[in-house]
C-alpha positions as CSV (number, residue, x, y, z in Angstrom):
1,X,-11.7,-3.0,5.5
2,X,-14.2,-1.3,7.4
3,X,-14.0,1.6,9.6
4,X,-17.3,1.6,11.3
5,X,-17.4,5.6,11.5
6,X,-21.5,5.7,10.0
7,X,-24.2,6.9,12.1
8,X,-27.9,6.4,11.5
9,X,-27.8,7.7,8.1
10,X,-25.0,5.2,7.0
11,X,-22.5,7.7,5.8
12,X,-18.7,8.1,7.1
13,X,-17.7,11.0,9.5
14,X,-16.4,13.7,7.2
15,X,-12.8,13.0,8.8
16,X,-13.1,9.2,6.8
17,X,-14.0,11.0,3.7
18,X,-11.8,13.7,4.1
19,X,-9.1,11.0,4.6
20,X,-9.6,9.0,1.0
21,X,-9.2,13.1,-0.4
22,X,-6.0,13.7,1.1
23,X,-4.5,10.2,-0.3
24,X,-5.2,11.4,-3.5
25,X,-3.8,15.0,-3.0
26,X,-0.5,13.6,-1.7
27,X,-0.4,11.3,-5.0
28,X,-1.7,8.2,-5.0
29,X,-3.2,6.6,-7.8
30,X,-5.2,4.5,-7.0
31,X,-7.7,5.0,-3.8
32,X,-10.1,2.7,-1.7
33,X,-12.8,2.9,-0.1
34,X,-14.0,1.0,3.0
35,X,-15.9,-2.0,2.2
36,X,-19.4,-1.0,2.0
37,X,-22.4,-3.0,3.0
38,X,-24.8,-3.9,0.3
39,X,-28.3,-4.2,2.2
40,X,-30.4,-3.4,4.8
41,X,-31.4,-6.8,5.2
42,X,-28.7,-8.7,6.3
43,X,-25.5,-7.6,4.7
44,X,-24.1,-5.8,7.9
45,X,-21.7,-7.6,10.4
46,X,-20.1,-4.3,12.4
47,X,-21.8,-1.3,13.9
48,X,-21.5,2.2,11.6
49,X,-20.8,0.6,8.6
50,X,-21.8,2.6,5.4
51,X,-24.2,1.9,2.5
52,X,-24.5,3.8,-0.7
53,X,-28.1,3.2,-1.3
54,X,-30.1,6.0,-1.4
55,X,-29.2,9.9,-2.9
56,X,-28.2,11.6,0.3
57,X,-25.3,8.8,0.7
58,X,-24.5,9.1,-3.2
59,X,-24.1,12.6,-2.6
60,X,-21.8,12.1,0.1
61,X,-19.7,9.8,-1.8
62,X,-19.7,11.3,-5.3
63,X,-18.2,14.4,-3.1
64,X,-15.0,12.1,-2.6
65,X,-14.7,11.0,-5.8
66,X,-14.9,14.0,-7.8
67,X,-11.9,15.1,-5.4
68,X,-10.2,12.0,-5.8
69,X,-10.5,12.7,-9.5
70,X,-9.3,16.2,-9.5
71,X,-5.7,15.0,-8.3
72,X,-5.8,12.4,-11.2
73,X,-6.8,9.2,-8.9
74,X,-8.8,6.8,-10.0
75,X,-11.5,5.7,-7.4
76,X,-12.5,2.3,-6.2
77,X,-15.5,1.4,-4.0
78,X,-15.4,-1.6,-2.9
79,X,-19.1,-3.6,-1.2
80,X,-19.5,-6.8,0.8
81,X,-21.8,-8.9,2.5
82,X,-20.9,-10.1,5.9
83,X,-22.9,-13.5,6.0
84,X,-22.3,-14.8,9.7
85,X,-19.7,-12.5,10.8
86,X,-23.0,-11.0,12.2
87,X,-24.9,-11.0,15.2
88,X,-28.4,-10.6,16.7
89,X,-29.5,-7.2,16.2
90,X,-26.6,-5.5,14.2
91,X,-29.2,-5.7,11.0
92,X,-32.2,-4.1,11.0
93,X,-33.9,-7.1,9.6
94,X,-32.4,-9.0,12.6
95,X,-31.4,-11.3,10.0
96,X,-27.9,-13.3,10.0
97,X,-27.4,-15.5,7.0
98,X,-24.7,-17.8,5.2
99,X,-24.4,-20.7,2.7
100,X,-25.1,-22.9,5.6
101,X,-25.7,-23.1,9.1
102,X,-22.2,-23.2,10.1
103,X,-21.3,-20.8,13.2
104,X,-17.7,-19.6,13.6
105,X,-15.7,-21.2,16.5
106,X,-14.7,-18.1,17.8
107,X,-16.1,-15.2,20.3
108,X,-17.6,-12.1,18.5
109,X,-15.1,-9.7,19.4
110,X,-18.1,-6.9,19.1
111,X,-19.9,-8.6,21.8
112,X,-17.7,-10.9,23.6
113,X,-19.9,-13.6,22.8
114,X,-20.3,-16.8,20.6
115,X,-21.5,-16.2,17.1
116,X,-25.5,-17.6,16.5
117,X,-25.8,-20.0,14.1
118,X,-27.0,-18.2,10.4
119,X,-29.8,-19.4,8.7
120,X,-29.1,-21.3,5.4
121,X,-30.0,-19.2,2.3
122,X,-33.1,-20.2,0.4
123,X,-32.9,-19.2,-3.4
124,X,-35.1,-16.2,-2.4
125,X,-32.9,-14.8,0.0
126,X,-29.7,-15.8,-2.5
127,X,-31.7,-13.8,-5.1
128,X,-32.6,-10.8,-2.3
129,X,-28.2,-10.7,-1.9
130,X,-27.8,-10.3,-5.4
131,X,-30.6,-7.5,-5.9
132,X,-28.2,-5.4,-3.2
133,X,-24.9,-6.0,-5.0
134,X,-26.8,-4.7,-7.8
135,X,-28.6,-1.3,-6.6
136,X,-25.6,-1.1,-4.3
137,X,-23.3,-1.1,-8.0
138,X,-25.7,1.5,-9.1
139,X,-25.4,3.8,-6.4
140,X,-21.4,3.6,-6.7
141,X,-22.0,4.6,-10.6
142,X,-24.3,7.5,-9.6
143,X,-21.4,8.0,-7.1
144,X,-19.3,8.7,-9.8
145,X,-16.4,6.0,-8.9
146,X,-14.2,4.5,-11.6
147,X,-15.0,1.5,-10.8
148,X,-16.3,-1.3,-7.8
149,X,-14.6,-4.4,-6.2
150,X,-16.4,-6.9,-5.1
151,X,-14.9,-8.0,-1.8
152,X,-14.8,-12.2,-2.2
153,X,-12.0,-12.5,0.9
154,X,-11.4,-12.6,4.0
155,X,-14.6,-15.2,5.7
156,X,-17.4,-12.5,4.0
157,X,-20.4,-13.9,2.6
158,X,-18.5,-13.9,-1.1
159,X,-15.7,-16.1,0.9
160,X,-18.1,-17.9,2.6
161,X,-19.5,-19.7,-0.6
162,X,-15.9,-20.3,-2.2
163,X,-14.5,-22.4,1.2
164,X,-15.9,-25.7,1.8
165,X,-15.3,-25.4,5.7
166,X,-18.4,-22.7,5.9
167,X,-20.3,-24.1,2.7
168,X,-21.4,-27.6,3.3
169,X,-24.7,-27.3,0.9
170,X,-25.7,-29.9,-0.9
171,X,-27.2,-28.4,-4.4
172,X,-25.9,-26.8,-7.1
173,X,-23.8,-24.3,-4.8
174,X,-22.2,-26.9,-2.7
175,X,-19.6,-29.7,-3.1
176,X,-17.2,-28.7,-5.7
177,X,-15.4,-25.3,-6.8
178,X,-17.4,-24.9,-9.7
179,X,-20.2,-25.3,-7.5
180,X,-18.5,-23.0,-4.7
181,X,-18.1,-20.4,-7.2
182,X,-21.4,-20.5,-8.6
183,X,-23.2,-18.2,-6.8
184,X,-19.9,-15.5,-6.8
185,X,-20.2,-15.4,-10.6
186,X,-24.0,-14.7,-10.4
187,X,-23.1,-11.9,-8.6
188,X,-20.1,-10.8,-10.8
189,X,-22.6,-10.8,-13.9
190,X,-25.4,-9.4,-12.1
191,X,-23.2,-6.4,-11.6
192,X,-21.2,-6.7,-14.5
193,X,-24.7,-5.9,-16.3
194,X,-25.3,-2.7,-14.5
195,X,-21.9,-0.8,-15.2
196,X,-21.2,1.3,-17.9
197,X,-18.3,0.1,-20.2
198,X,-15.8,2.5,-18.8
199,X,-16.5,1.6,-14.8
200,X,-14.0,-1.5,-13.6
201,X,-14.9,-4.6,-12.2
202,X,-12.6,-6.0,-9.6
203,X,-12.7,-8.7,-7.4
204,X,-10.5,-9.8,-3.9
205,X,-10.2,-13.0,-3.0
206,X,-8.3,-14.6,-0.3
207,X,-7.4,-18.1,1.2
208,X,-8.2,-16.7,4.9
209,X,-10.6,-15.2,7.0
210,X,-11.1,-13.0,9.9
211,X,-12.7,-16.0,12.2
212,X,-10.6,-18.8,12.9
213,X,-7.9,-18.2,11.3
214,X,-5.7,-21.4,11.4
215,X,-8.3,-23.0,9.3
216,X,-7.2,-22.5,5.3
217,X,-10.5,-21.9,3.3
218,X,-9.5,-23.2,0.1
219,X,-6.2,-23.1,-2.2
220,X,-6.2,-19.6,-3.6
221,X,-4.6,-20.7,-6.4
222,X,-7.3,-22.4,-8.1
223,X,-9.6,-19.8,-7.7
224,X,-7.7,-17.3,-9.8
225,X,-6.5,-19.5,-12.3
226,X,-9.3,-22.4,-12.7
227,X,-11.1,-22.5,-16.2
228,X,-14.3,-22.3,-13.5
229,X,-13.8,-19.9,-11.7
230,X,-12.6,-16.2,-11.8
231,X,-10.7,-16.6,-14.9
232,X,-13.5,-17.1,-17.0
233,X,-15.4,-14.0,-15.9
234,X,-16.0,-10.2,-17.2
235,X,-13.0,-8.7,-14.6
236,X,-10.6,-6.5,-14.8
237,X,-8.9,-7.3,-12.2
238,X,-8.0,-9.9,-9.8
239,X,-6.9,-8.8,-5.9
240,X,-5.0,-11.5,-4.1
241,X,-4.3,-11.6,-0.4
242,X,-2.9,-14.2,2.4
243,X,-2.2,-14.1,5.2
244,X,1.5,-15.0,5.0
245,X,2.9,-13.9,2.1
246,X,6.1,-16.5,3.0
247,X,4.0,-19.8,2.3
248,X,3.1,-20.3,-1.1
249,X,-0.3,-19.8,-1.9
């Protein structure tokens, strides 16, 4: 989720903040925040989304956790790169990229118009991605959160690499799951190596995303019980959603 209330300096309107506070006064245990975008580069897909990069937007943040704590709530951040749900100009590297150069079939509802076609990641710009995940896990550390989810659902870049309907490369990150999933567990242990031992690692995965819908990306099942994939890896925890919870998964 992302609620797009940033301004220049990529930190939520006090009223977001002030929001994720008052869920942990009136009890719950566990609180979210809004996915936030991991680069300047390319990682952003939606206008005012928020980052948690430099110290004036750690400051904001560890603010809300330290609240969130006080009520005896334990704090997620969550962080995501949008891949093509992106457009011309919404980066300010004017960069859109993706496993491969696979446009979604539907109109940008931001601007009413179709989605360009990303650029294919090189190994450079796979390796750029990761370095943002990673100094993006920092700054939710610094933050003071309990922990981080990486958001791996819903037609983000994560997403993108898992479905072979928007990943139809042809190395080592293309073809089968284990290929799929390669790149998501480069991230997972890139980040993994950057949190302290009492931080949590989660990760959300989905078998849907936000553009074109009808299309399933991949039997969700496998991904969080293959040998391959998810099972295998230094979580904590695995979040699951669909889009219809009535159809088996």
């Amino acid at each position: 989720m992302t609620r797009m209330s940033a301004a220049g300096d990529s930190i939520p309107r006090e009223d977001v903040l002030t929001f994720l506070k008052t869920r942990a006064k009136n009890g719950a245990g566990l609180v979210y925040t809004e996915a936030i975008v991991t680069d300047y580069e390319s990682a952003q897909g939606y206008p005012g989304q928020a980052r948690i990069l430099n110290q004036n937007q750690v400051d904001a943040w560890k603010k809300v956790s330290d609240e969130i704590r006080s009520h005896g709530a334990v704090s997620i951040c969550q962080m995501f790169h949008c891949g093509r749900m992106a457009y011309e100009g919404i980066n300010p590297a004017n960069r859109v990229i993706a496993p491969s150069p696979v446009a979604p079939m539907q109109e940008n509802p931001m601007t009413g118009m179709p989605y360009p076609v990303p650029e294919p990641m090189s190994r450079f710009d796979m390796d750029h991605v990761i370095t943002g995940f990673v100094e993006t896990a920092k700054g939710i550390v610094a933050a003071g959160f309990d922990g981080l989810e990486l958001h791996c659902a819903h037609g983000y870049l994560l997403s993108q690499f898992l479905s072979a309907y928007s990943n139809r490369r042809t190395d080592a990150y293309g073809g089968s799951m284990e290929n799929r999933y390669r790149f998501i567990r480069e991230v997972i242990h890139a980040v993994k190596a950057v949190l302290p031992d009492d931080r949590l690692l989660l990760v959300r995965i989905s078998n849907w995303g936000i553009a074109d819908m009808e299309v399933s990306l991949f039997p969700i099942h496998r991904v969080a019980t293959d040998g391959e994939t998810v099972s295998e890896d230094p979580l904590d925890a695995v979040s699951v959603s669909t889009y219809d919870f009535r159809k088996r998964l």
